[in-house]
KOLTOR-819377 format. One record per residue (C-alpha): x, y, z; residue number from 1; residue in one letter. Coordinates in steps of 0.25 Angstrom, whole numbers, plus 2048, in hexadecimal, padded with zeros to 3 digits. Each point is the difference from the previous one (the first is absolute). Layout:
# KOLTOR-819377
- c1, c2, c3, drense, gunu
- X, Y, Z, NUM, A
...
# end
This chain:
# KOLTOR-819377
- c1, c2, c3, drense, gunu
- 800, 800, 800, 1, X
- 805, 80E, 7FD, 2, X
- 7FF, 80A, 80C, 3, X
- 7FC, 80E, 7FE, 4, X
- 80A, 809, 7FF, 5, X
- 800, 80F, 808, 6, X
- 7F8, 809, 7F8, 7, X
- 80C, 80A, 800, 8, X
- 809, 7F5, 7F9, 9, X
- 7F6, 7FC, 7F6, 10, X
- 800, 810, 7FD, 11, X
- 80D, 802, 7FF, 12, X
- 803, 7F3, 7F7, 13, X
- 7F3, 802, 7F7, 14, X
- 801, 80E, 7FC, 15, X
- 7FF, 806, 7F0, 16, X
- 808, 80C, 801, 17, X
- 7FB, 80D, 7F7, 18, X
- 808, 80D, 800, 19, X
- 7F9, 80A, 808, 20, X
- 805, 80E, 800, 21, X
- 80D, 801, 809, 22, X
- 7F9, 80A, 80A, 23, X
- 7F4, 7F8, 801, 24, X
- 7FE, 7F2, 807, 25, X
- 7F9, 7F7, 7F7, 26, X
- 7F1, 7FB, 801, 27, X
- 800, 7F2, 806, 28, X
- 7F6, 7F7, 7FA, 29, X
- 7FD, 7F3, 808, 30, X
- 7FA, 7F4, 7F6, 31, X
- 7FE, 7F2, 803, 32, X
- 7FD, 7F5, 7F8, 33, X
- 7F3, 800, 7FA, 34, X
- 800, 800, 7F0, 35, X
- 7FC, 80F, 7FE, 36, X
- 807, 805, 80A, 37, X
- 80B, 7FC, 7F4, 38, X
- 7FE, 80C, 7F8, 39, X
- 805, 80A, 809, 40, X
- 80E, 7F7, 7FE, 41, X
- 7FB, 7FF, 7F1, 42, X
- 801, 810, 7FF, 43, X
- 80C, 800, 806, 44, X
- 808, 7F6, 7F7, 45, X
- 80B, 807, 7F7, 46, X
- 7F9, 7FE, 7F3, 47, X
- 7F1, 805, 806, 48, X
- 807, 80C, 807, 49, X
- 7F3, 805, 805, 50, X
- 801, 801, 810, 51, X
- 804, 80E, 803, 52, X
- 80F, 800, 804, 53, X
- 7FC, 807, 80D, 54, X
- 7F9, 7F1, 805, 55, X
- 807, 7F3, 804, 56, X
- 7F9, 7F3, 7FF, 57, X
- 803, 7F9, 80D, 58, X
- 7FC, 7F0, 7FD, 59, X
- 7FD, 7FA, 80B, 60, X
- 7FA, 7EF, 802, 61, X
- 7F3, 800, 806, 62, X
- 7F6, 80A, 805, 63, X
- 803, 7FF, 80F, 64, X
- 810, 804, 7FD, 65, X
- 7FA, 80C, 7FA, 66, X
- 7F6, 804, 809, 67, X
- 80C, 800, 80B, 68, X
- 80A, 808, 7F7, 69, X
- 7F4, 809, 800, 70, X
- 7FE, 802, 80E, 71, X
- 80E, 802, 802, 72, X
- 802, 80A, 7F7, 73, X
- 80A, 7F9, 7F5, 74, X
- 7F4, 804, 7F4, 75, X
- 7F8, 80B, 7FD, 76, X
- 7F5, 7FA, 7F8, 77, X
- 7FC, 7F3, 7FF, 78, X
- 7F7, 7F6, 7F9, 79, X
- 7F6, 7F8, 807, 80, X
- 7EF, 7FD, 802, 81, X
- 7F7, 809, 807, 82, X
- 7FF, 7F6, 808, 83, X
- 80F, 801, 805, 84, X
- 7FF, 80E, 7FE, 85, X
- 7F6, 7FF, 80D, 86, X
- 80B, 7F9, 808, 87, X
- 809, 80B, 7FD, 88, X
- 7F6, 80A, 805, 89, X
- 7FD, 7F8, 80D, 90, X
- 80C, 7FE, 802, 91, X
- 803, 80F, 801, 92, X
- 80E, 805, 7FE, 93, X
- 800, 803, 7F2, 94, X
- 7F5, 80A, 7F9, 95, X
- 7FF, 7FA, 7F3, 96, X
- 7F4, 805, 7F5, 97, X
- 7FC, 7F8, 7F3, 98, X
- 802, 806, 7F3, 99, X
- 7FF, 7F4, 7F5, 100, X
- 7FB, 7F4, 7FD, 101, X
- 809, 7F5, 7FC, 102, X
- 7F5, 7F6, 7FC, 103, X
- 7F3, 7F7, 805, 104, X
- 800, 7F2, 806, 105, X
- 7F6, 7F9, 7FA, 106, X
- 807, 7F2, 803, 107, X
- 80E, 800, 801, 108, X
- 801, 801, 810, 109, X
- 7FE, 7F2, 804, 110, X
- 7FB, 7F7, 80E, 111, X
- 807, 7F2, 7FB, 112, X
- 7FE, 7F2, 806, 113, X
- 800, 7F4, 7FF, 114, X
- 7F5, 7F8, 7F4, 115, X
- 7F8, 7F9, 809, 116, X
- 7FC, 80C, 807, 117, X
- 7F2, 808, 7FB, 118, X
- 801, 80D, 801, 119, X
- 803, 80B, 80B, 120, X
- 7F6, 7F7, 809, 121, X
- 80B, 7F7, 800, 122, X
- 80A, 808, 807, 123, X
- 7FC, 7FE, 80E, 124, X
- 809, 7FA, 809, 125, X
- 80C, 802, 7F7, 126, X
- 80C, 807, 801, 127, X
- 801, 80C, 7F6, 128, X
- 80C, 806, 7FB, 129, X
- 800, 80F, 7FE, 130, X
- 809, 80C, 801, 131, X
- 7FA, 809, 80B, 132, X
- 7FC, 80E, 7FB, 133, X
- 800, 7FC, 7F3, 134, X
- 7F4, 7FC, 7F5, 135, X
- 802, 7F3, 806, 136, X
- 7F7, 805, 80C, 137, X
- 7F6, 804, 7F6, 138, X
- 7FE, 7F6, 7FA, 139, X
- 7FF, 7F8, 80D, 140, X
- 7F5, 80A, 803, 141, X
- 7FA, 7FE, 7F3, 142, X
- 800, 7F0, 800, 143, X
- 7FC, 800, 80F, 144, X
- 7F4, 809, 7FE, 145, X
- 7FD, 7F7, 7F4, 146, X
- 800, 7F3, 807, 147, X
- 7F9, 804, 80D, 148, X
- 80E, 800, 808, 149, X
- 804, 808, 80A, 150, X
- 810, 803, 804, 151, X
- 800, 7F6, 80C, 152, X
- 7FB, 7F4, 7F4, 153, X
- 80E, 7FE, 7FB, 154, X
- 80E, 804, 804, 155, X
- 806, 80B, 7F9, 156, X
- 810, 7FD, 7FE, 157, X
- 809, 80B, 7FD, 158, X
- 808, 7FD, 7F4, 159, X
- 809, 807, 7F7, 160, X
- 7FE, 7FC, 7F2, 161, X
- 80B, 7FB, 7F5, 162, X
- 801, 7F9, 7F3, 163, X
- 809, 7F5, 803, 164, X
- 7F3, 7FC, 80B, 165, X
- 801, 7F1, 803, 166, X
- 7F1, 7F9, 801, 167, X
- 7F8, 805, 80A, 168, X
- 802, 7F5, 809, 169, X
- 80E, 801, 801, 170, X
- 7FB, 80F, 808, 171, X
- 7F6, 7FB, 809, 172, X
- 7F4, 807, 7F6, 173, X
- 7F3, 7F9, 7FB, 174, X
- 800, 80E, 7F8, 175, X
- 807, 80D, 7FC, 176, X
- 7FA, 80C, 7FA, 177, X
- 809, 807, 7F4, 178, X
- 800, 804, 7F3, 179, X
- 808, 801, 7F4, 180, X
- 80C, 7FC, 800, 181, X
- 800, 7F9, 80C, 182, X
- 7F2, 7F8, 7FC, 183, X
- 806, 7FD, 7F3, 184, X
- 80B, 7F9, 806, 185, X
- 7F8, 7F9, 80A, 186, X
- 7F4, 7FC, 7F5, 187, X
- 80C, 7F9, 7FA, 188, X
- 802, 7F5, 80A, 189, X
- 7F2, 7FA, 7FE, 190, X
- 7F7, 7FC, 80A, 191, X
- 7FA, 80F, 802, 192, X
- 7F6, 807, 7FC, 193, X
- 7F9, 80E, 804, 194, X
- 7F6, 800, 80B, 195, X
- 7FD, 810, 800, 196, X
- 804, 80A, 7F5, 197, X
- 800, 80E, 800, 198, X
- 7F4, 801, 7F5, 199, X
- 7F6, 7FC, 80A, 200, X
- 803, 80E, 80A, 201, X
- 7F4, 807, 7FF, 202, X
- 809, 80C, 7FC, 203, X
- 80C, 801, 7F6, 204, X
- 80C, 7FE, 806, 205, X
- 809, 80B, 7FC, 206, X
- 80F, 802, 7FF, 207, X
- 805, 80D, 802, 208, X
- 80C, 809, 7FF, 209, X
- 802, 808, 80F, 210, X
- 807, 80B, 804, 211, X
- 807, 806, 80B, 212, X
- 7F6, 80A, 801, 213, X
- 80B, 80D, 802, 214, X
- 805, 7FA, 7F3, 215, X
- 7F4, 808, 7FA, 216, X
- 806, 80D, 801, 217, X
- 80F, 7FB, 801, 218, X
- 800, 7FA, 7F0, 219, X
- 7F2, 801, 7FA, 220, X
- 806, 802, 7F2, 221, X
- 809, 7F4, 803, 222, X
- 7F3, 7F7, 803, 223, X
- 7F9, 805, 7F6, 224, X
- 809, 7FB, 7F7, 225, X
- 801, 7F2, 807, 226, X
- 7F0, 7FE, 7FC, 227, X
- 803, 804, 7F2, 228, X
- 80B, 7F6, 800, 229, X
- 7FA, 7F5, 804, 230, X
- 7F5, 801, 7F7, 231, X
- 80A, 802, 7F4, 232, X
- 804, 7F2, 806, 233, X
- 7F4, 7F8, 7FE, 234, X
- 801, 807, 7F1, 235, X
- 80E, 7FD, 7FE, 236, X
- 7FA, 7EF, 803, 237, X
- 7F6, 800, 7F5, 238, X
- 80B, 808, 7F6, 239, X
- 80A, 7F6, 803, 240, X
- 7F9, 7F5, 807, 241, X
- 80A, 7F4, 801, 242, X
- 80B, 807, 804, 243, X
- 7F9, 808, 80B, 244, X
- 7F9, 7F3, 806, 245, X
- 80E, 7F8, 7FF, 246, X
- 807, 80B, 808, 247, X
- 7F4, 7FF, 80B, 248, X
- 800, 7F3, 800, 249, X
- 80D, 7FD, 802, 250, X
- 800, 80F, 80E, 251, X
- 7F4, 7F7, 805, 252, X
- 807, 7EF, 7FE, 253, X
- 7F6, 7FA, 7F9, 254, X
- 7FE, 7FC, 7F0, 255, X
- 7FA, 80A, 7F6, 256, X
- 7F5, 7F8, 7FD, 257, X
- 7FB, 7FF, 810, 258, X
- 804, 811, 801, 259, X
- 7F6, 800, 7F4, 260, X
- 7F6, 7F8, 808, 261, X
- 800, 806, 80C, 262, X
- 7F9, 80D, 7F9, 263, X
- 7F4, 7F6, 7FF, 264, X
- 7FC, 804, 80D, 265, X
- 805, 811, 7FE, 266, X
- 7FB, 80C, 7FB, 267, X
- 807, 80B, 7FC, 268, X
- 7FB, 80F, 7FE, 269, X
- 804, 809, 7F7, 270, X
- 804, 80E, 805, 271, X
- 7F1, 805, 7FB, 272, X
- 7F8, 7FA, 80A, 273, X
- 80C, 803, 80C, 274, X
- 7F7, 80D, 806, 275, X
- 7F4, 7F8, 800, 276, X
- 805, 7F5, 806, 277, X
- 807, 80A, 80B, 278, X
- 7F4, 808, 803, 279, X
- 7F6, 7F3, 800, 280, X
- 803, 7F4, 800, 281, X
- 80D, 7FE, 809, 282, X
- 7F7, 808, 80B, 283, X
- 7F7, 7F5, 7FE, 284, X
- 809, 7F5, 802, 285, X
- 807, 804, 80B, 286, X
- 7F5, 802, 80A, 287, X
- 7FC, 7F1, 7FA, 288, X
- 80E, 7FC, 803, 289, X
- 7FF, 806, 80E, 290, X
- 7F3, 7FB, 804, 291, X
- 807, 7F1, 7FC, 292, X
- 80D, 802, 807, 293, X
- 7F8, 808, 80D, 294, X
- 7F4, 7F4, 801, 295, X
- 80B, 7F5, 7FF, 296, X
- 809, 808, 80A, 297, X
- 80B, 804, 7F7, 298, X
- 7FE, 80F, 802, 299, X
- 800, 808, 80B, 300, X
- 7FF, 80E, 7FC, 301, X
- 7F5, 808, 7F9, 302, X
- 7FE, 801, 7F0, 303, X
- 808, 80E, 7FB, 304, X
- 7F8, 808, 7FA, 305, X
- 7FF, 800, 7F1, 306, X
- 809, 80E, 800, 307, X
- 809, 7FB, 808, 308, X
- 804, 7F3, 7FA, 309, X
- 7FE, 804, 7F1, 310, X
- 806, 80C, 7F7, 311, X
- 7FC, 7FF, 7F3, 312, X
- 807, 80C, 7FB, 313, X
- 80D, 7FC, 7F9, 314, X
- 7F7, 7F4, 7F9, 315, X
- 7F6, 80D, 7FA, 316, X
- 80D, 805, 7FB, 317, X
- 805, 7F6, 7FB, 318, X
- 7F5, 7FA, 7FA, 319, X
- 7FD, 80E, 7F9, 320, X
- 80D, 7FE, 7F8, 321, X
- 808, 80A, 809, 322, X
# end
């Protein structure tokens, strides 16, 4: 089994360096691995050239490493759910605002177990895998609520996902919750299939790109340009498809033809649709989101206010061509 490494050396071992101006730190973006997450690494690439140079990718494994670089104050943006977004709230700490949408899971984030169980009914009495403060807890929510369950009907087991994971056994698990890669590279062992997926939430399932919320007046130009970048990202896929989706594949260790597949179960949104997506919808998922992870006992503080967790400004701007 491969241990976790400190947040700080996973950091300092996974960053993409841009040159930023010499008087001026660089803007530190945390991703983890989650296929679109990849296209703010994409932008970045030599032959895309479309991060500003004024941002530094920071690649980082799994969403709990980069949800504690985050508190710790080693990246000044991040990408994450609304779900996790919540955490970081309730956490306190940090004053972070949302300010794009990276995509919709409609699938893709996964409760697996073992074939002979039926559905999220299934799970009580076992021992669950989950990252804590992650989507995993969402899901958990979502699957629990589904299935009549509350938290004291199986044992949640912290667990720190990775690609090389031995069969669930061999961790003391009946069932893990993940995502793409991580439930790509489980799937493949056989004997698995999903108990709970992300599509049967009762509200979209966002991710989102979040902010340091002093980062607002500090480099809005900067940020602007980072939503207009990873748009020009997903274009730059369908220009030159096979060498976009080879490269990604390879940043996230599984084959092209599974990186392909695990947009079966994601939608992406064009820049168009960002504002409304901002001002309505994201709203509408996070008090969903909260009331899941509050019921089940995820959650401890109140729902932020719509104004204080959104700011659609940059996304108006730059969906207006500017």
């Amino acid at each position: 089994m491969r241990w976790p490494l400190h947040p700080l050396l996973i950091v300092l071992s996974g960053l993409t360096f841009a040159c930023a101006k010499p008087d001026e730190a660089p803007l530190r973006l945390g991703i983890s691995q989650w296929p679109p997450y990849e296209f703010f690494r994409l932008a970045s690439h030599p032959e895309a050239g479309l991060l500003p140079a004024e941002v530094q990718v920071v690649d980082l494994f799994t969403p709990v490493d980069l949800l504690q670089s985050y508190q710790l104050g080693q990246v000044d943006a991040l990408t994450c759910t609304v779900g996790e977004y919540l955490q970081i709230v309730d956490k306190g700490g940090r004053d972070p605002v949302i300010i794009g949408v990276i995509d919709t899971s409609v699938g893709a984030d996964v409760v697996l177990g073992p074939d002979s169980l039926d559905g999220s009914a299934g799970l009580r009495g076992l021992r669950i895998g989950v990252e804590a403060g992650t989507v995993g807890e969402v899901l958990l929510a979502g699957a629990l609520d589904a299935g009549g369950l509350s938290p004291g009907d199986v044992l949640r087991v912290p667990f720190h996902l990775q690609l090389d994971q031995g069969p669930l056994s061999e961790n003391g698990l009946d069932a893990v919750i993940c995502f793409p890669p991580f439930s790509t590279a489980l799937m493949r062992q056989g004997g698995l299939k999903i108990l709970y997926d992300s599509a049967r939430l009762a509200q979209p399932l966002f991710d989102v790109l979040v902010v340091e919320r002093g980062m607002l007046k500090e480099r809005p130009e900067v940020l602007r340009q980072l939503l207009v970048a990873f748009h020009k990202a997903k274009i730059l896929r369908e220009q030159r498809p096979d060498w976009a989706d080879s490269l990604m594949a390879h940043w996230e260790g599984i084959s092209l033809g599974e990186f392909r597949h695990t947009f079966n179960g994601i939608k992406l949104h064009d820049q168009a649709s960002q504002p409304n997506l901002l001002e309505k919808e994201v709203p509408a998922s996070l008090d969903y989101v909260h009331d899941l992870l509050a019921e089940q006992g995820f959650l401890n503080g109140a729902l932020p206010s719509p104004g204080d967790a959104v700011d659609s400004r940059l996304a108006r701007e730059a969906a207006g061509g500017r």
